[in-house]
BAZAMAR-319593 format. One record per atom (N, C-alpha, C, CB): residue in one letter; x negated, y, z negated. Coordinates in steps of 0.001 Angstrom, whole numbers, padded with zeros to 6 digits, always signed. Atoms other than C-alpha are relative to their C-alpha. Glycine has a CB too. Example, Ala and Ser with C-alpha at 12.3 -4.5 7.8 and 13.67 -1.06 7.14 Angstrom:
2
A-000890-001190+000000 A-012300-004500-007800 A-000900+001200+000000 A+000992+000027-001246 S+000820-001190+000060 S-013670-001060-007140 S+000770+001090-000730 S-000414+000462+001415 
// end
This chain:
259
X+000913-000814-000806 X+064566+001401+000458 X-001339-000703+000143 X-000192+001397-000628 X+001580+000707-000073 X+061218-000165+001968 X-000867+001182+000262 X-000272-001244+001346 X+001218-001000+000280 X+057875+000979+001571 X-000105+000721+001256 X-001485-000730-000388 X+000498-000580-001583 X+057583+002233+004959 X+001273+001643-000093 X+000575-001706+001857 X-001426-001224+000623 X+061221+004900+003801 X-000892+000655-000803 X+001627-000650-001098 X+000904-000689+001103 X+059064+005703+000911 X-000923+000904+000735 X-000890-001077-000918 X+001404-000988-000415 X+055987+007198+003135 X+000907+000764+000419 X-001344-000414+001155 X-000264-001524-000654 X+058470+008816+005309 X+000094+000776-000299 X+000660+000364+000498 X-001082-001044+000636 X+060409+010810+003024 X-000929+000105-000749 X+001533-000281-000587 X+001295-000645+000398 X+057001+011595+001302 X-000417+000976+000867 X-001063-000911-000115 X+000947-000909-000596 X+055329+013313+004268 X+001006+001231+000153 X-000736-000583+001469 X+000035-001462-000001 X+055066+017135+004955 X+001356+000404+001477 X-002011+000581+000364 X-000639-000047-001169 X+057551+018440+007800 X-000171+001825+000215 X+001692-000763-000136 X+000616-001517-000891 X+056567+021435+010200 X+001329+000422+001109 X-001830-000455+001234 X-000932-000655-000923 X+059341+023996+012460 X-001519+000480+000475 X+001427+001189-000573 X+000958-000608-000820 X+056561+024827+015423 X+001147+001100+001129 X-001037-001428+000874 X-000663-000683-000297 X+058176+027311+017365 X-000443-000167+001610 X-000054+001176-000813 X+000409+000235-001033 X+057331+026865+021410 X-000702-001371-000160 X-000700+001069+000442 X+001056+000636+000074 X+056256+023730+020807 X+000143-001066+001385 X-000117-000630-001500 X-000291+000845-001455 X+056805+021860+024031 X-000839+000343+001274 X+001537+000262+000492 X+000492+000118-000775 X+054208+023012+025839 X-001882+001027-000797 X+001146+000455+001295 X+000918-001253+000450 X+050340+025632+025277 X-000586-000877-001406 X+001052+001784-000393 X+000278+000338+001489 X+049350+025937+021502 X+000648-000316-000636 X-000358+000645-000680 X-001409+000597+001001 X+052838+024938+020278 X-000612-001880-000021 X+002220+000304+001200 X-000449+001599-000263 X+052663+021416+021741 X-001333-000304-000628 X+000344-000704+001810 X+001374+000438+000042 X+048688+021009+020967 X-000421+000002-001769 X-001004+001157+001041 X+000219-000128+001637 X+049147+022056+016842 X+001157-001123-000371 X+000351+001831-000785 X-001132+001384+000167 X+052753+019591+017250 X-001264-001177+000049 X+001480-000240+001674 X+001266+001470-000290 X+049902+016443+018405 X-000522+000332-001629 X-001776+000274+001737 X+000759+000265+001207 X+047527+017755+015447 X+000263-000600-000947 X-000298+000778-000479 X-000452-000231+001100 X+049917+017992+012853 X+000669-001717-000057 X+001003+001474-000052 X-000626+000991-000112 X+051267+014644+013519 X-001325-001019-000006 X+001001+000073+001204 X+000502+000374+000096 X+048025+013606+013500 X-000524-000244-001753 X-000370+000404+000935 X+000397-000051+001515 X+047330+014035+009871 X+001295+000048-000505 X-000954+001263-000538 X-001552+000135+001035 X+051115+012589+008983 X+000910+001140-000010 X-000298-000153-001684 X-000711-001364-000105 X+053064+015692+009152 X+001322+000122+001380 X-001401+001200+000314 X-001231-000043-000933 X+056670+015549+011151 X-000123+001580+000281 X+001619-000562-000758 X+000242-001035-000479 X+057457+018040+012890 X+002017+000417+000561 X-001449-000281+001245 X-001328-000828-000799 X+060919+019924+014091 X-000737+001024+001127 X+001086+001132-001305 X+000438-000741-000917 X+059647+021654+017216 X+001262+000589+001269 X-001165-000897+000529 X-001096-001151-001394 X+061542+024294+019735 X-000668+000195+001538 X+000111+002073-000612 X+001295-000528-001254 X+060994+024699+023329 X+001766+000957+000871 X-001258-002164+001507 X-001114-000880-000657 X+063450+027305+025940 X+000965-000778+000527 X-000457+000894+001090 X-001071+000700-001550 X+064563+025725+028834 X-000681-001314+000453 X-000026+001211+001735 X+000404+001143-000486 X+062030+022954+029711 X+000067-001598-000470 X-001031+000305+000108 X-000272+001514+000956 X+063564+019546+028011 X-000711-001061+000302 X+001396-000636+000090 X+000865+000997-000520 X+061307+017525+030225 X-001543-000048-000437 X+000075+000146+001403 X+001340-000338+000369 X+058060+019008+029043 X+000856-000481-002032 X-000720+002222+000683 X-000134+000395+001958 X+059608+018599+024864 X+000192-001650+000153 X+001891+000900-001112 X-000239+001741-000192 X+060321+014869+026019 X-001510-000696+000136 X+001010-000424+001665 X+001261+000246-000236 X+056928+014731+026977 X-001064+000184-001671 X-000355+001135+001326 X+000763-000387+001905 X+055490+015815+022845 X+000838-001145-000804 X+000566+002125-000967 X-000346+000902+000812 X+057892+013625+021298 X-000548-001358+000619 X+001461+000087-000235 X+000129+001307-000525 X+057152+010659+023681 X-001825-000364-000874 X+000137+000078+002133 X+001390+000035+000681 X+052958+011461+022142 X+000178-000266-001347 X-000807+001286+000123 X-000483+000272+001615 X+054297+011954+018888 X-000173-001759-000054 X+002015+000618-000366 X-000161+000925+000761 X+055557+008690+018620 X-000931-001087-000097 X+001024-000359+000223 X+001055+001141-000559 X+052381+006874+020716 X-000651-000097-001592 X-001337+000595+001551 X+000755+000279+001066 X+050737+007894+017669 X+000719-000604-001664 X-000712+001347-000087 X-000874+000733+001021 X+052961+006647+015088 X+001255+001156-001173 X-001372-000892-001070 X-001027-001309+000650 X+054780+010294+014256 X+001171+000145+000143 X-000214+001195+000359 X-001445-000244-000083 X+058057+011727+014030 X-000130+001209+000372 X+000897-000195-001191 X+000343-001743-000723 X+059064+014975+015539 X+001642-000404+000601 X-001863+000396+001674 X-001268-000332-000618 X+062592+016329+016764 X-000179+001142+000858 X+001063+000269-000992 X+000152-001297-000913 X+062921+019071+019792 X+001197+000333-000212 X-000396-000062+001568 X-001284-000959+000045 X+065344+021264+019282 X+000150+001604+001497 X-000230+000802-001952 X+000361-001546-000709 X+066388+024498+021778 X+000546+000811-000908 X+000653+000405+001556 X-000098-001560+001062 X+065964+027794+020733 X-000289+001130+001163 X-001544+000162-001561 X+000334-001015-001035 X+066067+031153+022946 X+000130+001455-001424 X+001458-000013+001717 X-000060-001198+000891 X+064369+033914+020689 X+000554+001218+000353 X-001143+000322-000353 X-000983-001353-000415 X+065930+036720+022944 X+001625+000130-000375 X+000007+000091+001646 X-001388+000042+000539 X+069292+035274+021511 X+000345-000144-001505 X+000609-001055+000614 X-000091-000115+001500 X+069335+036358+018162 X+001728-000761-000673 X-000174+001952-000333 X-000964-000123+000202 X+073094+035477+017782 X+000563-001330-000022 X+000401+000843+000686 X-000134+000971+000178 X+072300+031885+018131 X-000721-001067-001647 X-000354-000177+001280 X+001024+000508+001573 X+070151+031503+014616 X+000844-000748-000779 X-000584+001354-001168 X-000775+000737+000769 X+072742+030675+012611 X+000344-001287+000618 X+001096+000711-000338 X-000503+001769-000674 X+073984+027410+014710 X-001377-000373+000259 X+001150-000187+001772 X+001404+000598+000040 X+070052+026916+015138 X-000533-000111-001548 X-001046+000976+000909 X+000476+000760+000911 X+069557+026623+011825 X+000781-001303-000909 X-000405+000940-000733 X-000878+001451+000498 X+072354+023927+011157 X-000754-000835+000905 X+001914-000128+000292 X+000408+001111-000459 X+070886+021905+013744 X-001352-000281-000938 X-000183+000105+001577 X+001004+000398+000898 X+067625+022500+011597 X+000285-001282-001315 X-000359+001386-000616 X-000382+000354+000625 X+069527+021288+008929 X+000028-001522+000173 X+000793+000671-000115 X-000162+000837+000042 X+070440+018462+010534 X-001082-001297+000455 X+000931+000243+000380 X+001150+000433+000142 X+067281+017452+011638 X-000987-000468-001085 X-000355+000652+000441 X+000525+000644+001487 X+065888+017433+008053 X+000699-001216-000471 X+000201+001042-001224 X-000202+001190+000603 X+068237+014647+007144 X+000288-000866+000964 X+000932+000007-000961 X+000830+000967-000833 X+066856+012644+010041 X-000994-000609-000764 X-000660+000631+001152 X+001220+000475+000312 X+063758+012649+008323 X+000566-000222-001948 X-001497+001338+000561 X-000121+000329+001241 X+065442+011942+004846 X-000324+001383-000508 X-000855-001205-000466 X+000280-001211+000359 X+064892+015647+003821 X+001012+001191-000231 X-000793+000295+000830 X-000993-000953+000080 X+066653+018785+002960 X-000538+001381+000453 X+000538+000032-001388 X+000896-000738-000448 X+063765+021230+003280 X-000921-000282+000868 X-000457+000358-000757 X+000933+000149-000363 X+060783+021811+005058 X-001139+000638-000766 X+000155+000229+001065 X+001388-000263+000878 X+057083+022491+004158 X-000401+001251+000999 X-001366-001539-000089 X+000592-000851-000553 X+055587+024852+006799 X+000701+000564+001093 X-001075-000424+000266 X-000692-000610-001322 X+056540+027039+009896 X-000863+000759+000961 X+001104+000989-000381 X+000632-000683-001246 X+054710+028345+012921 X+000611+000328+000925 X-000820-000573+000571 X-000084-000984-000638 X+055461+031319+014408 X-000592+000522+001364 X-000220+000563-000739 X+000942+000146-001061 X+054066+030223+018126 X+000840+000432+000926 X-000643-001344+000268 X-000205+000155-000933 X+056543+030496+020793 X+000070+001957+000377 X+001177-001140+000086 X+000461-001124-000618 X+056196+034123+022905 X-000667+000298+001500 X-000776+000315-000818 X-000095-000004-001259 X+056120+035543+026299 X-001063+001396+000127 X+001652+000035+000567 X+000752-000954+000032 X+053674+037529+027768 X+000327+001419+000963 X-001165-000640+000263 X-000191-001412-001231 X+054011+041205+029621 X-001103+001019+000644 X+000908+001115-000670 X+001463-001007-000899 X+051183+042424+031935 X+000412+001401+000702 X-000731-001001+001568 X-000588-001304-000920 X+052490+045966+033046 X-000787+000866-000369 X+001503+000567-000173 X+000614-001040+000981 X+050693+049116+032580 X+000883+000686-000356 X-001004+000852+000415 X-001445-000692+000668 X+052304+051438+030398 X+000825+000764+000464 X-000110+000692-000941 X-001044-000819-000736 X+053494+053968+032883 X+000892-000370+000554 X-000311+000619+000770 X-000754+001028-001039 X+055312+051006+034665 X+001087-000850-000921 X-001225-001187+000811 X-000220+001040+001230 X+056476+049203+031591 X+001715+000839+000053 X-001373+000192-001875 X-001128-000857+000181 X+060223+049522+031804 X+001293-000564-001147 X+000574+000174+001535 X-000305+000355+001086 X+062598+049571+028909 X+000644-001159-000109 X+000536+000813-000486 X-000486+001265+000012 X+064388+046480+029745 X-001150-000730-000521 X+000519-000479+001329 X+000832+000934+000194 X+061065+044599+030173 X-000696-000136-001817 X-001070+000346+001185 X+000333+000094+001490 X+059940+046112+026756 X+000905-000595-001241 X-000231+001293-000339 X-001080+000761+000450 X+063247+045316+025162 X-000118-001640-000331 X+000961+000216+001010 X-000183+001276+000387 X+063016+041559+025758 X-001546-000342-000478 X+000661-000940+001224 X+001193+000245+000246 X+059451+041362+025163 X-000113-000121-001579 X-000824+001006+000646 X+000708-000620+001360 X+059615+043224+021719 X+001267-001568-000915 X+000486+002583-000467 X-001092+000894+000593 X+063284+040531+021037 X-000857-001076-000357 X+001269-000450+000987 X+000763+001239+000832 X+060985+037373+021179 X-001322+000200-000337 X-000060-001303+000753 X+001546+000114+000762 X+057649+038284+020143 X-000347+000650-001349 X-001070+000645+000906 X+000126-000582+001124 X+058833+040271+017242 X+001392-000320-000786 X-000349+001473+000234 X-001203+000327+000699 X+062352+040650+016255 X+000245-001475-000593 X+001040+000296+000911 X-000286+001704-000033 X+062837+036916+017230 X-000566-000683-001503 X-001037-000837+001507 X+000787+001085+001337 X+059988+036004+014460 X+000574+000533-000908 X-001746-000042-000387 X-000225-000538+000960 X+061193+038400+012035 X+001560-000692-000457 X-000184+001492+000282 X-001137+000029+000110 X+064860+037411+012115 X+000270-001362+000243 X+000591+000898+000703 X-000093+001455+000057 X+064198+033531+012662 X-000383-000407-001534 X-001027-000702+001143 X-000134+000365+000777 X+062162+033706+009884 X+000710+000135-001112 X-000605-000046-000002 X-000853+000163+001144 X+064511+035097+007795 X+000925-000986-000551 X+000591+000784+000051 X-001587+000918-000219 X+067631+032944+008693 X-000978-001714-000931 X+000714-000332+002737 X+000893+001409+000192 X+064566+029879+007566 X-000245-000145-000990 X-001172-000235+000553 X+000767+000170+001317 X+063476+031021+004091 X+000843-000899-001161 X-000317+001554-000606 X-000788+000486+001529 X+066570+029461+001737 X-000300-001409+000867 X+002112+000617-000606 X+000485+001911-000193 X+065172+025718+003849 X-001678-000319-000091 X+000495-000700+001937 X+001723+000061+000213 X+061228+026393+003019 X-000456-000319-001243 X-000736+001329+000247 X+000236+000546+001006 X+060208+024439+000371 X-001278+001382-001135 X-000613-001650+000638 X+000765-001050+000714 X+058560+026852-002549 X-001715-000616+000255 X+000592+000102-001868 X+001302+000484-000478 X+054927+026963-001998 X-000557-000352+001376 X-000149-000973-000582 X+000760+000125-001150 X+054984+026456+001381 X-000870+000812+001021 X+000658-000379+000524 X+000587-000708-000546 X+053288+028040+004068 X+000204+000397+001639 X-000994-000438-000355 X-000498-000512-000491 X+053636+030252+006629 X-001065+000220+001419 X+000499+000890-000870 X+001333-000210-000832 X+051360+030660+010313 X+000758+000916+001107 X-000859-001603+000678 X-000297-000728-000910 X+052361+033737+012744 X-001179-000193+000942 X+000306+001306-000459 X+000865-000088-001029 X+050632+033664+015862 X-000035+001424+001076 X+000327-001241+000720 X-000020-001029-000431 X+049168+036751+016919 X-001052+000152+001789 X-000455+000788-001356 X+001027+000370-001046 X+046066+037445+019609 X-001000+000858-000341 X+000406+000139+001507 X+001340-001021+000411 X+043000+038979+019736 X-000048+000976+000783 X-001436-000572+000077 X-000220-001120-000596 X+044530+041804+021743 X+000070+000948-001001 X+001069-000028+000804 X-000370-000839+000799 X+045238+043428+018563 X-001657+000448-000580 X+001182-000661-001047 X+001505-000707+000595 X+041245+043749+018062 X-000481+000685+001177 X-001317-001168-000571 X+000323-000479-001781 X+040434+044331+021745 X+000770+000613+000284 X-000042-000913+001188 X-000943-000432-000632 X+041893+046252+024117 X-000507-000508+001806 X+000168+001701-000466 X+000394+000496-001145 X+042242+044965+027846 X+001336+000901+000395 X-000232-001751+000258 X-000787-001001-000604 X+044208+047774+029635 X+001286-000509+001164 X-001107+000926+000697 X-001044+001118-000554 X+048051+046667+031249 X+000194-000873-001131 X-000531-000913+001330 X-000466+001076+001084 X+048936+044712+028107 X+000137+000737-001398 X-001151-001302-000146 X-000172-000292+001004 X+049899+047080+025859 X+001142+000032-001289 X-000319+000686+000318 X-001058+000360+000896 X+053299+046335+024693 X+000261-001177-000782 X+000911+000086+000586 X+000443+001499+000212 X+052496+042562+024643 X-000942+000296-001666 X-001234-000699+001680 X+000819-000225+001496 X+049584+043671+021874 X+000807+000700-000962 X-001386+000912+000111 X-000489-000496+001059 X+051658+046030+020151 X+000917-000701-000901 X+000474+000970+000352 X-000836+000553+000826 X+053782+043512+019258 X-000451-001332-000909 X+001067-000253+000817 X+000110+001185+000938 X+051860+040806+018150 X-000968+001300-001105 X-001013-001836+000816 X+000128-000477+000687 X+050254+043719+016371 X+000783+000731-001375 X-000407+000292+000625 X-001524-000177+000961 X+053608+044382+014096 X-000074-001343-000266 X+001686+000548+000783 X-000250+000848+000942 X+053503+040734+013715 X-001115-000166-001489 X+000101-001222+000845 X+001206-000050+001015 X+050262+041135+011876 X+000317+000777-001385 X-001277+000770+000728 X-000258-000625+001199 X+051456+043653+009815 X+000878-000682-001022 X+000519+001183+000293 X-000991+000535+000387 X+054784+042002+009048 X-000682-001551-000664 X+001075-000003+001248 X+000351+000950+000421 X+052702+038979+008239 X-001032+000306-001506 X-000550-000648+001209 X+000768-000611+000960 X+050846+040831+005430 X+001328+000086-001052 X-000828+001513+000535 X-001400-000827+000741 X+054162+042513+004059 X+001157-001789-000151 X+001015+001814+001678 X-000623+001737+000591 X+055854+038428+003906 X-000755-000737-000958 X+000046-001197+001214 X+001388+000485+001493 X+052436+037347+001494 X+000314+000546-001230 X-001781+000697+000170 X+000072-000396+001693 X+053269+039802-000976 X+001651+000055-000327 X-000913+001838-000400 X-001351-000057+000348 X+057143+039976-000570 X+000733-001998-000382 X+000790+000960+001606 X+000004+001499+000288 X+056968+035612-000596 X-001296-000307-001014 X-000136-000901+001517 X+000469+000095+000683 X+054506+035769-003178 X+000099-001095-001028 X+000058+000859-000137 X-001164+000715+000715 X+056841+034882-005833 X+000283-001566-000347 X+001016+000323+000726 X-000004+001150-000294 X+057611+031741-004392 X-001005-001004+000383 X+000631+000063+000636 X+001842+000464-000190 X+054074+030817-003590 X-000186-000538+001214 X-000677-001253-001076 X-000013+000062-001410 X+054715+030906-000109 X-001211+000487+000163 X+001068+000696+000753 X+001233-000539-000463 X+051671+031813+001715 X+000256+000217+001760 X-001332-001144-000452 X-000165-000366-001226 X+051547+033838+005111 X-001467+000092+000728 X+000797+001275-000020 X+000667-000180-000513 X+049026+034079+007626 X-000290+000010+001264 X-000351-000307-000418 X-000049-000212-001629 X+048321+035075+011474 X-001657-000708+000153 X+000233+002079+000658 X+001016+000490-000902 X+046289+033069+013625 X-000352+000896+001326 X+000462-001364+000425 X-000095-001087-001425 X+044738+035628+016743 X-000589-000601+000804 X-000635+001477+000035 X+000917+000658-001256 X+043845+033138+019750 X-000701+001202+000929 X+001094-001008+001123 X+000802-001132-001326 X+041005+034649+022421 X+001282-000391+000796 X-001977-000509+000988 X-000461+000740-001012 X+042190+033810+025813 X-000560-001476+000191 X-000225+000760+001109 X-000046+001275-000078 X+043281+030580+026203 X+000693-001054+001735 X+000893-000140-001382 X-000519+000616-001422 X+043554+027887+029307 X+001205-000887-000307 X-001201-000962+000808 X-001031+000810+000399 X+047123+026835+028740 X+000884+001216+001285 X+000432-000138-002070 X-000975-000774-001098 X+050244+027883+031221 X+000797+001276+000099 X+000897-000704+000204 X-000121-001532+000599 X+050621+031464+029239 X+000034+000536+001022 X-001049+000663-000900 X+000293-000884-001179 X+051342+034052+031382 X-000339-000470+001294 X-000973+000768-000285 X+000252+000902-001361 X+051393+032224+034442 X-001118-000543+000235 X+000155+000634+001154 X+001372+000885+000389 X+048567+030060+033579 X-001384+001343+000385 X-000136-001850+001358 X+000747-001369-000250 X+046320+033530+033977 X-001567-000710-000100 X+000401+001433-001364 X+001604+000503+000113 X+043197+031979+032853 X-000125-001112-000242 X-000840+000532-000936 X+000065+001393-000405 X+043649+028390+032967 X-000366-000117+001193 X+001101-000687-000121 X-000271-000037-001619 X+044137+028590+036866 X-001101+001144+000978 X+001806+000596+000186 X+000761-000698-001131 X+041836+031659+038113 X-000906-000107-000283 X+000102+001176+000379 X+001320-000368-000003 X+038531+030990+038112 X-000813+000801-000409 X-000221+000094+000665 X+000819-001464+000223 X+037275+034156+038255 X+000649+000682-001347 X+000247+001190+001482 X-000005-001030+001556 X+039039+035640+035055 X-000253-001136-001109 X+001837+000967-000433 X+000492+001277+000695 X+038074+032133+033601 X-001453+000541-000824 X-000325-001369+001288 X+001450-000253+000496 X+034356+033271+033907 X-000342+001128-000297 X-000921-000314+000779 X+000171-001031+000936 X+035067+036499+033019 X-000118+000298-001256 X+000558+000485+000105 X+000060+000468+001357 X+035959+035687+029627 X-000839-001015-000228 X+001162-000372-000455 X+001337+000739+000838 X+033152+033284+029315 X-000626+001144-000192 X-001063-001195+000789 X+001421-001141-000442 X+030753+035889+030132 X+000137+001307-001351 X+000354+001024+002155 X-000236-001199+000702 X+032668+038201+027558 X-000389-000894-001803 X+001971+000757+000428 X-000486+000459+000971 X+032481+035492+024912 X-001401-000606-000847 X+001151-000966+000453 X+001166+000553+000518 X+029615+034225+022543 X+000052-001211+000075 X-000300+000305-001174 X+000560+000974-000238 X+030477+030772+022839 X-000236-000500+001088 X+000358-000604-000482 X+000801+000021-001102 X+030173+031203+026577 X+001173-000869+000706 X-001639-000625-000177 X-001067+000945-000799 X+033482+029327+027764 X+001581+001293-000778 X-000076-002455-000800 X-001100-000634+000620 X+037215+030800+027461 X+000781-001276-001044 X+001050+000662+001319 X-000514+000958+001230 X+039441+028705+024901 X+000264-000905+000652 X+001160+000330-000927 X-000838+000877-000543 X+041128+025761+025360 X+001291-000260-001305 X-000971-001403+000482 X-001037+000219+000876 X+044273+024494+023374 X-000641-001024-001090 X+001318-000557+000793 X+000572+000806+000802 X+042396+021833+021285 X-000722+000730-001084 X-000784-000830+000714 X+000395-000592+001206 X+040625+024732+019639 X+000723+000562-000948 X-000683+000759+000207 X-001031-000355+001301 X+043499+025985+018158 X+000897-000920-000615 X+000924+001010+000331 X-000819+000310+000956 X+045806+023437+017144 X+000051-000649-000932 X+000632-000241+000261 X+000621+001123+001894 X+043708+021365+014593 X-000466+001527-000905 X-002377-001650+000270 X-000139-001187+000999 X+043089+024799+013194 X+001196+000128-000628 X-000209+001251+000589 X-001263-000534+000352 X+046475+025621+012703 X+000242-001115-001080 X+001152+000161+001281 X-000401+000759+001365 X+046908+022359+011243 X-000780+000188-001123 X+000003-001415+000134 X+000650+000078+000741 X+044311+022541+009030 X+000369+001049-001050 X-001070-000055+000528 X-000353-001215+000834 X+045242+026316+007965 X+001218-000360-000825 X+000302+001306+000908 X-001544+000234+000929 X+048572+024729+006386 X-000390-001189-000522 X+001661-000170+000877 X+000224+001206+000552 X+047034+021779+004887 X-000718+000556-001529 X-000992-001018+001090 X+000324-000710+001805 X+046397+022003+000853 X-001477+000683-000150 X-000042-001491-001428 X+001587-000133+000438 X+042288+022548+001466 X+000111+001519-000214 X-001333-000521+001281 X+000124-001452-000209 X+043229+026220+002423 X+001385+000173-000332 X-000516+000586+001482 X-001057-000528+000637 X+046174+026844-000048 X-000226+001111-000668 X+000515-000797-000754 X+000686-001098+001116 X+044263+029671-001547 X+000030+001476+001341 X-002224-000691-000751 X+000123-001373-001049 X+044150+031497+001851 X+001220+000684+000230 X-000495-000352+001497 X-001411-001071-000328 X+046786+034436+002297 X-000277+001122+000061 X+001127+000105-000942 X-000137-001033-000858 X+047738+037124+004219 X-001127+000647+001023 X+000393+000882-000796 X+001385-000637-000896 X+044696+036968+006585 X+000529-000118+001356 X-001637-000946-000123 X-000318-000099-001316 X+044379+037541+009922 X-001556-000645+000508 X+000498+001692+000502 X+000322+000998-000688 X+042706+034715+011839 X-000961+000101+001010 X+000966-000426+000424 X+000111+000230-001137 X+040784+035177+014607 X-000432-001082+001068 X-000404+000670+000057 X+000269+001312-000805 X+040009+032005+016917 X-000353-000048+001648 X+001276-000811-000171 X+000699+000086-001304 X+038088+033132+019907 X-001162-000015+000554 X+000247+000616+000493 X+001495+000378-000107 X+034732+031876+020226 X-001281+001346+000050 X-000061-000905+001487 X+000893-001682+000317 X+033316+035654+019481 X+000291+000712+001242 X-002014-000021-000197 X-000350-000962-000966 X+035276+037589+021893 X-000465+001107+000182 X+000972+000248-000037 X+000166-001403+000019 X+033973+040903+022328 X-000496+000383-001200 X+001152+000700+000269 X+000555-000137+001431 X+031472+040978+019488 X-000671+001229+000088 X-000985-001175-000517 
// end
């Protein structure tokens, strides 16, 4: 084995969950920036995950794309053998961390909101995490750590988006109730709550319009809406040993939204 085998099968390895495009793909770059492989998921777009590994490697990282469709619960099990088999790519059996990023958004108001739409909404932005991460915990190295991604809808309210919040608001909870039930193992959980961010979310909503661009400046103390760079060296950072002490918090990361 040469020294160069040795580092690999030393460094940390990350499951990002959407990571092929938004805050998935932008905490994939970070995390790879500070050594850290990565197993990353994206739906349907293989050309955009071709596009993260191709960065990955500019910088000298490793990283595998895998697909994953959280509305298809029934595929976990054969998604986590490919996990499997991805770890002994990287010389590995486990992994170290997991982010809980990928999620779809639903702008309806509630009188309109119909049970189908709520249905698939509540499959990947809740079930999906709950029941991915289960199928994940006997390959999570003890001690590792855990990052749900919630929003800062669950502090705010912006009217038409209420099923969307309610659910990353259950992840919040559920991310409390995994800290003390992964305790034990010295897992550590914690939700990150992005403001609004300029990434292709929701049909690029505030990347692309102007005007709700400068709305959310105008709403925001640091006077601009997000961008993806602010969150995904956070994220990395939140799973890096400095902040091994932090658990079961809830995050917020929007330049003082609605203070």
């Amino acid at each position: 084995m040469t020294t160069e085998d040795t580092l690999i099968l030393g460094k940390k390895i990350a499951i990002v969950t959407g990571g092929s495009r938004g805050l998935g793909r932008n905490t994939v770059l970070s995390l790879a920036r500070r050594g850290v492989s990565s197993i990353f998921t994206y739906n349907s777009n293989r050309a955009e995950a071709d596009k993260v590994l191709e960065a990955v490697r500019e910088m000298g990282g490793r990283a595998v794309a895998l697909q994953l469709d959280l509305n298809d619960m029934h595929s976990f099990d054969a998604f986590v053998g490919r996990v499997r088999a991805a770890l002994a790519e990287f010389g590995a059996e486990r992994f170290d961390y997991l982010v809980n990023n990928a999620g779809i958004s639903l702008h309806k108001a509630f009188d309109q909101t119909t049970e189908e739409e709520l249905d698939r909404a509540y499959n990947i932005n809740f079930k999906g995490v709950y029941f991915l991460t289960q199928r994940l915990l006997p390959l999570i190295h003890d001690c590792g750590r855990i990052v749900n991604i919630s929003s800062g809808l669950t502090r705010f309210t912006v009217p038409g988006i209420s099923a969307y919040s309610s659910m990353k608001g259950a992840v919040e909870v559920l991310s409390r109730y995994l800290a003390a039930e992964l305790g034990g193992r010295g897992i550590s959980v914690n939700t990150v709550a992005p403001g609004p961010t300029a990434t292709d979310f929701s049909g690029g909503i505030v990347r692309d319009n102007p005007e709700m661009n400068k709305s959310i400046a105008g709403m925001t103390a640091l006077g601009r809406a997000g961008v993806p760079d602010d969150l995904g060296g956070m994220i990395a950072s939140l799973l890096s040993d400095e902040n091994r002490w932090v658990n079961a918090q809830r995050i917020e990361v929007s330049g003082g939204m609605k203070l």
